[in-house]
C-alpha positions in Angstrom: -36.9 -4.7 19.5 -35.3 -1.3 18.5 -31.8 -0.4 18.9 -31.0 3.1 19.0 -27.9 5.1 18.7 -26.3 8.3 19.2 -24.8 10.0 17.0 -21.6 9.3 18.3 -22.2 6.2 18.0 -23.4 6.2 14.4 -20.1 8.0 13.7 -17.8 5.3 15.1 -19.5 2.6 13.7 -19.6 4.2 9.8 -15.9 5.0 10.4 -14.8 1.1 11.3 -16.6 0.3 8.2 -15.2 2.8 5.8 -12.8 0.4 3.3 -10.3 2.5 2.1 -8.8 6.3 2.4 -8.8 7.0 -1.6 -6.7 10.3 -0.7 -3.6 7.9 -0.3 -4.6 5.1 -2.6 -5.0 8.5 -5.4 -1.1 9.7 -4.4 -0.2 5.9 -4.9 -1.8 5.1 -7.8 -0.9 8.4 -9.6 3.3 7.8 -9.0 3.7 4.1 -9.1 5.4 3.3 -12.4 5.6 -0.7 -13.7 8.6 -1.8 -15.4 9.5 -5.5 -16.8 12.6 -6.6 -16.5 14.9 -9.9 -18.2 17.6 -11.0 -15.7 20.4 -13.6 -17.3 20.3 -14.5 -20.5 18.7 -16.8 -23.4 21.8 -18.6 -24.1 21.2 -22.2 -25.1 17.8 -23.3 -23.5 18.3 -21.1 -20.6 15.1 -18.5 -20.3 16.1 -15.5 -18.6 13.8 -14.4 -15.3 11.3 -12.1 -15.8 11.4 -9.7 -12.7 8.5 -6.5 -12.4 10.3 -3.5 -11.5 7.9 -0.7 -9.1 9.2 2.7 -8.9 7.1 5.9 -6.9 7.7 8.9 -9.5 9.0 11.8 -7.9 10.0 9.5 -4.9 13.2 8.0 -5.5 14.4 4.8 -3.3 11.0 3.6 -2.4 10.8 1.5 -5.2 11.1 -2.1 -5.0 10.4 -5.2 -7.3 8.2 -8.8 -7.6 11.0 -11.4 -7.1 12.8 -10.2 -3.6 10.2 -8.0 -2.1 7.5 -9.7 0.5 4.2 -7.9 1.0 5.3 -6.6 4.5 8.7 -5.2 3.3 6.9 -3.7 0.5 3.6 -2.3 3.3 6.7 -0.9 5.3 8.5 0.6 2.3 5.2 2.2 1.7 4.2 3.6 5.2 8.0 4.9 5.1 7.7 6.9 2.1 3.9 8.0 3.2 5.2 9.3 6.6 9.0 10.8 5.1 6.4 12.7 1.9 4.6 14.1 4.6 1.4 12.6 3.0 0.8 11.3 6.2 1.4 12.3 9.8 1.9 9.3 12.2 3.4 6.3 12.0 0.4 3.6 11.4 2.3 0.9 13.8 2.4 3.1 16.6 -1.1 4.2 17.0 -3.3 1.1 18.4 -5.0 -2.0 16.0 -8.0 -0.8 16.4 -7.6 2.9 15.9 -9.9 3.4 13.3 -7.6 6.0 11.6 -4.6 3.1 11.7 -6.9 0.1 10.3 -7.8 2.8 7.1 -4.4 3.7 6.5 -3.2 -0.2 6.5 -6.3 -1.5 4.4 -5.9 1.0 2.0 -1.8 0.5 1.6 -2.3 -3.5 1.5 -5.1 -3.0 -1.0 -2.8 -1.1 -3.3 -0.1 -4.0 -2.8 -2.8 -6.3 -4.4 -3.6 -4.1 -6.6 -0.6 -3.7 -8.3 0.9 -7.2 -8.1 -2.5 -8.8 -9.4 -2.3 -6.8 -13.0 
């Protein structure tokens, strides 16, 4: 048995399956700066905590850090500074889940979150 499609069709279906917008991951990647930090001290057999420090160069108060940050406040901090940089145009919690253009836009941001706390 043969399926066939339209074009539409065809379209729709390479679009769902696209993984990531590298547009946005690019701007990400190119302005996130990684800084390690000590908090406390080493005084007797204390060990101070090492905290990672993220900054967005160029894009100040969208930074945020490993030890109080959660993925979704970080995914929000993101889509914040996305939408305010005019780098993109919508909100991506607005449009519906399965808006093709919203599930990119979310993949690609939570695959930059792993990205960058993985290393």
């Amino acid at each position: 048995m043969k399926i066939v499609l339209n074009e539409e069709e065809k379209n729709q279906i390479s679009s769902q399956h696209e993984e990531i917008d590298s547009r946005i991951f690019n701007f990400l990647m190119r302005r996130i700066k990684k800084e390690k930090r000590k908090l406390g001290s080493d005084w007797d057999d204390f060990k101070p905590i090492e905290v990672t420090e993220y900054t967005f160069e160029g894009l100040p108060g969208f930074g945020f850090n490993s030890f109080y940050s959660s993925k979704k406040n970080i995914e929000n901090n993101i889509f914040r500074m996305l939408v305010e940089g005019d780098v993109i145009d919508f909100w991506p919690y607005d449009l519906d889940e399965r808006d093709p253009k919203r599930m990119k836009i979310v993949k690609t941001v939570r695959k930059f979150i792993n990205f960058i706390l993985t290393d």
